[in-house]
mmCIF file of the N, C-alpha and C atoms, coordinates in Angstrom:
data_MODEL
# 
_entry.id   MODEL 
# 
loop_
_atom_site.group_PDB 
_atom_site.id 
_atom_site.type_symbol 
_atom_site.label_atom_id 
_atom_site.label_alt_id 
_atom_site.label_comp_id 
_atom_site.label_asym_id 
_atom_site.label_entity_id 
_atom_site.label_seq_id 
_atom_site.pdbx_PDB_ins_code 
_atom_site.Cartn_x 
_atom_site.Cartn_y 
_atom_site.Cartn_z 
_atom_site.occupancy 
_atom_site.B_iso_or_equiv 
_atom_site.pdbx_formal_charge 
_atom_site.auth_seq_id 
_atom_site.auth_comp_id 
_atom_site.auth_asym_id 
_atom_site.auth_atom_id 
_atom_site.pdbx_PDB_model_num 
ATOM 1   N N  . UNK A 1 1  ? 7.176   -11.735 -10.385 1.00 0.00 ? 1  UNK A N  1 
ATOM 2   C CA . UNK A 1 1  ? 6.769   -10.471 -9.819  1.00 0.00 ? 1  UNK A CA 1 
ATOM 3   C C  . UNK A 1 1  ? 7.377   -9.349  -10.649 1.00 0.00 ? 1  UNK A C  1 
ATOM 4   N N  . UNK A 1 2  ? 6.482   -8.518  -11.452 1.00 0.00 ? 2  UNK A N  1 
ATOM 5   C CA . UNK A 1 2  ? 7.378   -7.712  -12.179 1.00 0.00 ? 2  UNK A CA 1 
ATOM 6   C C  . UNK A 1 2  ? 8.031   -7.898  -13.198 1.00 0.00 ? 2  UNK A C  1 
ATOM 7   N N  . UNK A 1 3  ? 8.122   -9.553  -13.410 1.00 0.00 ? 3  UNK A N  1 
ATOM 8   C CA . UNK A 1 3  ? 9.407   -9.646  -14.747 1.00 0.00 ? 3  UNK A CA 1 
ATOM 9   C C  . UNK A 1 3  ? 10.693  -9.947  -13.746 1.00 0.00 ? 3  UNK A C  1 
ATOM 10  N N  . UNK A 1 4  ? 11.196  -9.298  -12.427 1.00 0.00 ? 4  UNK A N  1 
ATOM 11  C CA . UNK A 1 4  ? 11.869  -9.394  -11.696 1.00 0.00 ? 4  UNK A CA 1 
ATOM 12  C C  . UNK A 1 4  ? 12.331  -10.834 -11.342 1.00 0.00 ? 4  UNK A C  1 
ATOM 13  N N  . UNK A 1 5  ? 13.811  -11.289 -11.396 1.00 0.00 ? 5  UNK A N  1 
ATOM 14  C CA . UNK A 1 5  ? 14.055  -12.260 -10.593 1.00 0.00 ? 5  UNK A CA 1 
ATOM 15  C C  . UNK A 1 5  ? 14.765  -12.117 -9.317  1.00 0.00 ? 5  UNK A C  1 
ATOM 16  N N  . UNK A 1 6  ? 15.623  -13.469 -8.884  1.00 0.00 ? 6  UNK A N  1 
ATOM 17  C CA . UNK A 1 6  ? 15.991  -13.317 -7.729  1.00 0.00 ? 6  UNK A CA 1 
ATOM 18  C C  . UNK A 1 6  ? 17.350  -12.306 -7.830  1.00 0.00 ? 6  UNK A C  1 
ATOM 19  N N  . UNK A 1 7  ? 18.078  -12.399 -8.629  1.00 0.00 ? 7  UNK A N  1 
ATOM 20  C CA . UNK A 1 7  ? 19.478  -11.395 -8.653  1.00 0.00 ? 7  UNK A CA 1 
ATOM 21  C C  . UNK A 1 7  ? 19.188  -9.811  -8.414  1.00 0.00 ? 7  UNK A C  1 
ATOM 22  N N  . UNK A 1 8  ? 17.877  -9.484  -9.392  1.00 0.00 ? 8  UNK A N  1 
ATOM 23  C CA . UNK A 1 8  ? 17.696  -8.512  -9.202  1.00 0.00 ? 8  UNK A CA 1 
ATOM 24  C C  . UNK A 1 8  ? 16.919  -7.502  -8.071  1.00 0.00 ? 8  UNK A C  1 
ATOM 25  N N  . UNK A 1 9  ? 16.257  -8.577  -7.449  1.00 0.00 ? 9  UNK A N  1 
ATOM 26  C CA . UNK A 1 9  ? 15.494  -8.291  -6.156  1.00 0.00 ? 9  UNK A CA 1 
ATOM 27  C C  . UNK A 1 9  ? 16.065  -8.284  -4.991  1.00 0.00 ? 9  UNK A C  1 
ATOM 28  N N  . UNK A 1 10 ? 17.723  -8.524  -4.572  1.00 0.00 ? 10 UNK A N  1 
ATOM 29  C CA . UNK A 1 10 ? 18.622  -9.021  -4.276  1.00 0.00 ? 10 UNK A CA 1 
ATOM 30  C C  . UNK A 1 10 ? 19.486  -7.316  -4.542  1.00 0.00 ? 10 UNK A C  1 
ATOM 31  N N  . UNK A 1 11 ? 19.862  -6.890  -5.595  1.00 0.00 ? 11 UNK A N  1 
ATOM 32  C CA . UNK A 1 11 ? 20.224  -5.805  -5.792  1.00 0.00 ? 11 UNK A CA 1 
ATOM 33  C C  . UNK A 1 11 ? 19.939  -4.777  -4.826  1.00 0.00 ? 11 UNK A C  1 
ATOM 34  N N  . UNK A 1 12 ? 17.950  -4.610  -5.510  1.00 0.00 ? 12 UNK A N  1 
ATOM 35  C CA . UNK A 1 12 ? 17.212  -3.302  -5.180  1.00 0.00 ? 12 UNK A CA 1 
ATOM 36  C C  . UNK A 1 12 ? 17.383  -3.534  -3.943  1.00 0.00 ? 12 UNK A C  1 
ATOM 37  N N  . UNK A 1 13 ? 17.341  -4.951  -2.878  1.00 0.00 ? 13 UNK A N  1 
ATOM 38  C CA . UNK A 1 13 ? 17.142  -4.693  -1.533  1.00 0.00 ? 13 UNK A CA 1 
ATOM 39  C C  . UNK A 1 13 ? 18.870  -3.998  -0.710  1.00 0.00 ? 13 UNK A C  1 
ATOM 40  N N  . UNK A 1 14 ? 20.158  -4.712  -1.897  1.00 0.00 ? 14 UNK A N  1 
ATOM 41  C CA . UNK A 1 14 ? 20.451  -3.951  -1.076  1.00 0.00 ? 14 UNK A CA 1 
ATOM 42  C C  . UNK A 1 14 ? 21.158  -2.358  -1.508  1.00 0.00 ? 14 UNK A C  1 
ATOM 43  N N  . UNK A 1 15 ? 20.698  -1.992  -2.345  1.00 0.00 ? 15 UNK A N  1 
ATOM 44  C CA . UNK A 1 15 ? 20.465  -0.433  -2.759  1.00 0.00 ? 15 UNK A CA 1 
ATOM 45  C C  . UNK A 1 15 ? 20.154  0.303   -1.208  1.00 0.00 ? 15 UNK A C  1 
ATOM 46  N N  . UNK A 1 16 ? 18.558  -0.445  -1.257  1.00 0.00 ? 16 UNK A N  1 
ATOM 47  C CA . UNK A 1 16 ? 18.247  0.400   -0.138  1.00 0.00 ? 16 UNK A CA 1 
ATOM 48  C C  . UNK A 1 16 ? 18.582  0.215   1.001   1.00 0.00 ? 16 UNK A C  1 
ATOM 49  N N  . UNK A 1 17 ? 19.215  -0.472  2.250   1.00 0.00 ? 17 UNK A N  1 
ATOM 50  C CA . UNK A 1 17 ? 19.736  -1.014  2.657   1.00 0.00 ? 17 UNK A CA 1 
ATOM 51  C C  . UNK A 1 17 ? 21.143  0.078   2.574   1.00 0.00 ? 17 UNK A C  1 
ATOM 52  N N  . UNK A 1 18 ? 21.855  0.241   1.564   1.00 0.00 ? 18 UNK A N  1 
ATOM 53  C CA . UNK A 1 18 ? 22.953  1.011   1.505   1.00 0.00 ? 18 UNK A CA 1 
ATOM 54  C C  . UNK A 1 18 ? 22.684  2.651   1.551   1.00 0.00 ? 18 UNK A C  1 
ATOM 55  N N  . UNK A 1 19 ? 21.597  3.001   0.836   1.00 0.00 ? 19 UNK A N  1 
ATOM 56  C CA . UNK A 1 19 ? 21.173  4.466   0.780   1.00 0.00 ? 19 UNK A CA 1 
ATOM 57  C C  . UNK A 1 19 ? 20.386  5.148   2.017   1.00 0.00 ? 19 UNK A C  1 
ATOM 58  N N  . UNK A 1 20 ? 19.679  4.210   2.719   1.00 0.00 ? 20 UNK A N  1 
ATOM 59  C CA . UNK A 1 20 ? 18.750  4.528   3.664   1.00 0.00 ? 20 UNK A CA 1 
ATOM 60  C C  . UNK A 1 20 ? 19.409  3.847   5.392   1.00 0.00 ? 20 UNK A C  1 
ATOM 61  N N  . UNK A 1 21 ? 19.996  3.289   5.300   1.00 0.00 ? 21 UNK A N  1 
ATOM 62  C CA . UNK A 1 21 ? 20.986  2.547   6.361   1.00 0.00 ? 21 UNK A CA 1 
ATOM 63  C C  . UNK A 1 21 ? 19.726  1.313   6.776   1.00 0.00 ? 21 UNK A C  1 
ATOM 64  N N  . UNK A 1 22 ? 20.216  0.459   7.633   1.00 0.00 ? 22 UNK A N  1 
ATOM 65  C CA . UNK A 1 22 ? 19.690  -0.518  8.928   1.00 0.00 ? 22 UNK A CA 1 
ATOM 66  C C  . UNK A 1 22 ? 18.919  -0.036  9.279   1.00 0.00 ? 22 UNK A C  1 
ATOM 67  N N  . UNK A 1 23 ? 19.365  1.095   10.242  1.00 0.00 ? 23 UNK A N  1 
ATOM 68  C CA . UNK A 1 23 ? 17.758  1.833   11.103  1.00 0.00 ? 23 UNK A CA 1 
ATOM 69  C C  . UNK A 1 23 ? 16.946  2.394   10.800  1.00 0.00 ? 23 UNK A C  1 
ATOM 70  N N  . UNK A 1 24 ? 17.087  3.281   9.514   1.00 0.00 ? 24 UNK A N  1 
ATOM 71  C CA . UNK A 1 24 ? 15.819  3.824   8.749   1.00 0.00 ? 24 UNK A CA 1 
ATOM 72  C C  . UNK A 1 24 ? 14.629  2.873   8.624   1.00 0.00 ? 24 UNK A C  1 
ATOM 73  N N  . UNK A 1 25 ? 15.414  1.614   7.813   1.00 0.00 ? 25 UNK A N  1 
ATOM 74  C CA . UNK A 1 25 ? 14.075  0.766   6.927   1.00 0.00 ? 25 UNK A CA 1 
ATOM 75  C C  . UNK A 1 25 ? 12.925  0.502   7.821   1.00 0.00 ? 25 UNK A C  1 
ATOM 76  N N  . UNK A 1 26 ? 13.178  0.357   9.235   1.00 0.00 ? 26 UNK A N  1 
ATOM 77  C CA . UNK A 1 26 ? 11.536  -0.373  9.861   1.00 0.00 ? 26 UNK A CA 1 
ATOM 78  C C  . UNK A 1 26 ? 10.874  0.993   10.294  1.00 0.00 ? 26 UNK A C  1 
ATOM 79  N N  . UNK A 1 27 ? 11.625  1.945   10.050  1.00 0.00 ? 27 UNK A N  1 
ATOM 80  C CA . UNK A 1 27 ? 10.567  2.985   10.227  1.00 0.00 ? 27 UNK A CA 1 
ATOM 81  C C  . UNK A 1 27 ? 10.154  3.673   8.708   1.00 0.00 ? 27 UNK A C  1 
ATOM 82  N N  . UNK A 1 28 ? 10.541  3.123   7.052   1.00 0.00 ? 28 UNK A N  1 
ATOM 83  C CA . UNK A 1 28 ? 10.205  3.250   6.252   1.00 0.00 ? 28 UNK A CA 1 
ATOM 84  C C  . UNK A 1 28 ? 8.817   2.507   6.035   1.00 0.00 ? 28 UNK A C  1 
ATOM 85  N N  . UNK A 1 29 ? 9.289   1.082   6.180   1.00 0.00 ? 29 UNK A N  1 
ATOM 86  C CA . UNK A 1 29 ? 8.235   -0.262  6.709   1.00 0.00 ? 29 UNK A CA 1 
ATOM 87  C C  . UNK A 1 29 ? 7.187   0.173   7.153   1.00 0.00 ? 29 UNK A C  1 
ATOM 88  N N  . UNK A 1 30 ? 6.987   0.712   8.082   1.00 0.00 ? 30 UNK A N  1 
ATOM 89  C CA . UNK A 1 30 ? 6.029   1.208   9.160   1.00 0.00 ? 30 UNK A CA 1 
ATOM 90  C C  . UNK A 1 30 ? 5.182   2.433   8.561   1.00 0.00 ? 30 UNK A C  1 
ATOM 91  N N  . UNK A 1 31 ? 5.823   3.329   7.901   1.00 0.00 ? 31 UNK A N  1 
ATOM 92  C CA . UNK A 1 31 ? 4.943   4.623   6.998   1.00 0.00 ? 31 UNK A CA 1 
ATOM 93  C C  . UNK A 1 31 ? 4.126   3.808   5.949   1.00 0.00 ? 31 UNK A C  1 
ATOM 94  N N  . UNK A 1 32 ? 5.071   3.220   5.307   1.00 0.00 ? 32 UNK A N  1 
ATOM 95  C CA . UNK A 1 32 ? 4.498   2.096   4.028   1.00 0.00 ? 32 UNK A CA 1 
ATOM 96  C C  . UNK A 1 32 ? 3.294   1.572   4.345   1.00 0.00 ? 32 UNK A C  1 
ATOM 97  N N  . UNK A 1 33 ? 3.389   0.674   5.434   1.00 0.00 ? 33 UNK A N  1 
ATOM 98  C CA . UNK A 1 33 ? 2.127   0.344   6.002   1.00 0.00 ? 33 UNK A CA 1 
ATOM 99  C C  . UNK A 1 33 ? 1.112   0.785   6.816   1.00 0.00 ? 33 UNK A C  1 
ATOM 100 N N  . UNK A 1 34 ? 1.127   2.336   7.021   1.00 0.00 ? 34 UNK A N  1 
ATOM 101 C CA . UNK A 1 34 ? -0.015  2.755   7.496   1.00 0.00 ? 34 UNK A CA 1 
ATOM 102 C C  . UNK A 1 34 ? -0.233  3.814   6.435   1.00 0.00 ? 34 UNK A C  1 
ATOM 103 N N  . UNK A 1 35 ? 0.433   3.829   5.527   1.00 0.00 ? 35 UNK A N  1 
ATOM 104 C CA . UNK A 1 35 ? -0.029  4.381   3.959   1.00 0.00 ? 35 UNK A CA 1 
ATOM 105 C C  . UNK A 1 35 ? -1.145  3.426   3.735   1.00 0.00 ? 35 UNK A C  1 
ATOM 106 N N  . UNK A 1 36 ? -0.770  2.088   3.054   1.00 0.00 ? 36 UNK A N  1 
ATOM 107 C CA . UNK A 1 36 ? -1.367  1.137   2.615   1.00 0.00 ? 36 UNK A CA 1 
ATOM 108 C C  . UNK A 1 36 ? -2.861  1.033   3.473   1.00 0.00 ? 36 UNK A C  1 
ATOM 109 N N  . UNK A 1 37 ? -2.474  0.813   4.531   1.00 0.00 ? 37 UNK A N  1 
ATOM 110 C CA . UNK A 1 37 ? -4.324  1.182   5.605   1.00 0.00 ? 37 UNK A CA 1 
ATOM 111 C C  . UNK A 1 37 ? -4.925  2.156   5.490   1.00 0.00 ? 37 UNK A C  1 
ATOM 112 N N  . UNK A 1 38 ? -4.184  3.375   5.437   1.00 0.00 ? 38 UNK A N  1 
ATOM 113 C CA . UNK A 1 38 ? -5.160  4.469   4.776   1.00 0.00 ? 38 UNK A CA 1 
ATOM 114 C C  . UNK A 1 38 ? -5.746  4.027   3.646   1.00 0.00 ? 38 UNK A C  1 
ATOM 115 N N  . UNK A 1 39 ? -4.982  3.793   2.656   1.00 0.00 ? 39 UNK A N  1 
ATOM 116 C CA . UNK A 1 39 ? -5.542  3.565   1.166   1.00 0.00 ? 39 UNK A CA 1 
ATOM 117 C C  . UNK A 1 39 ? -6.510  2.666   1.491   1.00 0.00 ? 39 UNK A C  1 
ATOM 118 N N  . UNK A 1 40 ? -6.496  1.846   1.808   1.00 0.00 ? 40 UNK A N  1 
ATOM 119 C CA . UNK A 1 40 ? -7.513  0.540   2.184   1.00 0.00 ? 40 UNK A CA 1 
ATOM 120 C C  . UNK A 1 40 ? -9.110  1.248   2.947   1.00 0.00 ? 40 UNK A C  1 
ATOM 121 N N  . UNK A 1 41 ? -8.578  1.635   4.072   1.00 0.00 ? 41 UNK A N  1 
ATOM 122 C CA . UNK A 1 41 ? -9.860  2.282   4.638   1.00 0.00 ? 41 UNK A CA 1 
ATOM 123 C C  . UNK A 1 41 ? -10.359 3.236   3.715   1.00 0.00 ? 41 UNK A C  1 
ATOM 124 N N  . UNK A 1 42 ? -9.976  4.317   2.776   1.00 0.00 ? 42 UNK A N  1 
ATOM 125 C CA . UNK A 1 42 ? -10.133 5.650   2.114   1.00 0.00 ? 42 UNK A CA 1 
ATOM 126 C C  . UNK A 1 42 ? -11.081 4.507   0.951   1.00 0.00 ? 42 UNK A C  1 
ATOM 127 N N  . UNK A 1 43 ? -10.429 3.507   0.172   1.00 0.00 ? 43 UNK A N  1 
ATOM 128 C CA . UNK A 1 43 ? -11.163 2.772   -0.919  1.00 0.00 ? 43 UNK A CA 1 
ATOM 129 C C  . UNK A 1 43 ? -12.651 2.035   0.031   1.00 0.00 ? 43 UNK A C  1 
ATOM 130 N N  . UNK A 1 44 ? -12.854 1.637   1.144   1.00 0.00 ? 44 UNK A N  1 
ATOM 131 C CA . UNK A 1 44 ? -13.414 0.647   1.672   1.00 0.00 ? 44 UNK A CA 1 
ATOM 132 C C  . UNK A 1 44 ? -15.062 1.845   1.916   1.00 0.00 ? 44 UNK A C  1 
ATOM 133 N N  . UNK A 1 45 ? -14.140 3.150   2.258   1.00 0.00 ? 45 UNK A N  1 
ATOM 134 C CA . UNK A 1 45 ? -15.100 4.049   2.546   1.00 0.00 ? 45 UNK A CA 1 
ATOM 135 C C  . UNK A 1 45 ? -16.109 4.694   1.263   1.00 0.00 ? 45 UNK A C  1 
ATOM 136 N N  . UNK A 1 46 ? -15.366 4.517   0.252   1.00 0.00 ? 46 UNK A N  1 
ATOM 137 C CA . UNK A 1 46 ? -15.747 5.319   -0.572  1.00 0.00 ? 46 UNK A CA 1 
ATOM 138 C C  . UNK A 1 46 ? -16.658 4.008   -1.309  1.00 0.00 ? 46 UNK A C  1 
ATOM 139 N N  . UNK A 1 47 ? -16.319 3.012   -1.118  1.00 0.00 ? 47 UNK A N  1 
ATOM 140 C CA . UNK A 1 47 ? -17.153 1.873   -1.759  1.00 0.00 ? 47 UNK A CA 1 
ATOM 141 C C  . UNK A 1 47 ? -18.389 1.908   -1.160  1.00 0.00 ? 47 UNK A C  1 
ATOM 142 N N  . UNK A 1 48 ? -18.811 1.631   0.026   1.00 0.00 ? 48 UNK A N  1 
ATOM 143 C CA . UNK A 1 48 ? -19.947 1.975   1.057   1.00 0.00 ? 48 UNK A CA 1 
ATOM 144 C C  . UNK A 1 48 ? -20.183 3.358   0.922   1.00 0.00 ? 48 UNK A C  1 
ATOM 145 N N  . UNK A 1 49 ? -19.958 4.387   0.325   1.00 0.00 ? 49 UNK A N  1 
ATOM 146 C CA . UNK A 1 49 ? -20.701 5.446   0.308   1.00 0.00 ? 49 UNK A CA 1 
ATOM 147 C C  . UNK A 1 49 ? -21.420 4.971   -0.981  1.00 0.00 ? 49 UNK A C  1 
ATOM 148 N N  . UNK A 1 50 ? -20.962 4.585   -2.054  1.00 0.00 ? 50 UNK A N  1 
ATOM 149 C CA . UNK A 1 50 ? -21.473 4.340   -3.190  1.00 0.00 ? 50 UNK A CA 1 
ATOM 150 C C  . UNK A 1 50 ? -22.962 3.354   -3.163  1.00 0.00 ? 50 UNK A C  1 
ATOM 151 N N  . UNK A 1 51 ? -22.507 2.421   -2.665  1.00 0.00 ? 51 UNK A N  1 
ATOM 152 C CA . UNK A 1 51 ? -23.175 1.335   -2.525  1.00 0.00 ? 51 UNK A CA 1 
ATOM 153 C C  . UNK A 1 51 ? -24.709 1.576   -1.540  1.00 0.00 ? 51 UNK A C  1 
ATOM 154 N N  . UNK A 1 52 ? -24.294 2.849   -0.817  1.00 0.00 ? 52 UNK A N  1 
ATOM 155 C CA . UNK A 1 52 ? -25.717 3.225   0.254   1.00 0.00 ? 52 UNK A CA 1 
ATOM 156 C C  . UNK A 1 52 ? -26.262 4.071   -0.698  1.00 0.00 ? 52 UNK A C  1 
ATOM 157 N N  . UNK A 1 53 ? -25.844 4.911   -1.791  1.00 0.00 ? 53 UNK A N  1 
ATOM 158 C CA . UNK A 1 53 ? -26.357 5.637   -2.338  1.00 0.00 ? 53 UNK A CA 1 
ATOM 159 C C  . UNK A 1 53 ? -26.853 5.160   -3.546  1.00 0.00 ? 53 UNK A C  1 
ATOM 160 N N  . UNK A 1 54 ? -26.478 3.602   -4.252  1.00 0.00 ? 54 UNK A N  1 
ATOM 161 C CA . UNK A 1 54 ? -27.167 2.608   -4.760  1.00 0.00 ? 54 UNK A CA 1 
ATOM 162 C C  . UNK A 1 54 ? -28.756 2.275   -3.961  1.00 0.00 ? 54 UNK A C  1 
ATOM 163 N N  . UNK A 1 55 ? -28.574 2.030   -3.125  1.00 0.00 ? 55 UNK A N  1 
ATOM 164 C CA . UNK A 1 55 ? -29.538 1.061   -2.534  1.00 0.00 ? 55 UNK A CA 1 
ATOM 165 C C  . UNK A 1 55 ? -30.672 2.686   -2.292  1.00 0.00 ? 55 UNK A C  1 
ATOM 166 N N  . UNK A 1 56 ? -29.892 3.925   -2.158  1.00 0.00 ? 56 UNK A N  1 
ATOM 167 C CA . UNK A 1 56 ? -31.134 4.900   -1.910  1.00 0.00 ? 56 UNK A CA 1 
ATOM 168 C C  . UNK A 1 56 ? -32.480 4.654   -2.872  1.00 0.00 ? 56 UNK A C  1 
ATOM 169 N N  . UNK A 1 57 ? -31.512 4.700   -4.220  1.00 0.00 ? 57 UNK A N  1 
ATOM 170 C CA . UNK A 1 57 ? -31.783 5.455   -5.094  1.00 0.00 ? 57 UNK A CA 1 
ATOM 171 C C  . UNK A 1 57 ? -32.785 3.738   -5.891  1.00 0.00 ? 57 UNK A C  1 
ATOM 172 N N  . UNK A 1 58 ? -32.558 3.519   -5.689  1.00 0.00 ? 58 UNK A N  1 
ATOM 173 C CA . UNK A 1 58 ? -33.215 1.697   -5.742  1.00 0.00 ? 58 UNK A CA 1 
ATOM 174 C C  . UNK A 1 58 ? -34.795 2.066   -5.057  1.00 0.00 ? 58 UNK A C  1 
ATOM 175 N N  . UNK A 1 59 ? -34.839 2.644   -3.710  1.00 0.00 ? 59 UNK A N  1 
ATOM 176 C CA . UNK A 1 59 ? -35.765 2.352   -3.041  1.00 0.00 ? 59 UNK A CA 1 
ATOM 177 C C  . UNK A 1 59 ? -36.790 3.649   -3.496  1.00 0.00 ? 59 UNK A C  1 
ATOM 178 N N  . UNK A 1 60 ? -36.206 4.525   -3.923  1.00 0.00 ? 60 UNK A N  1 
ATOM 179 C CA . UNK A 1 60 ? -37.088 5.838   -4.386  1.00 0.00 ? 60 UNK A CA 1 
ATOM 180 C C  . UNK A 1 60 ? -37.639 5.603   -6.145  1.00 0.00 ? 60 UNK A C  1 
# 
């Protein structure tokens, strides 16, 4: 992943862990992943706009 092994993945986790405390991270977790669903829905949407405006332009 990255070039990354285990020592170093091991580090970064606990970097953050030290900079951000215990209780921050599951509410970092939690932004992260309704980032990621936006992005997902925002790409999913914009694919189906494309794709209807394929098929218009097909039928004309």
């Amino acid at each position: 992943m990255f070039g990354l092994g285990t020592p170093e993945i091991i580090l970064i986790a606990i970097v953050i862990l030290v900079l951000f405390g215990a209780k921050k991270i599951p509410e970092l977790m939690q932004g992260l992943g309704k980032g990621i669903k936006e992005f997902k829905k925002a790409s999913s949407d914009i694919e189906k706009d494309l794709t209807s405006t394929d098929d218009k332009e097909k039928k004309v």
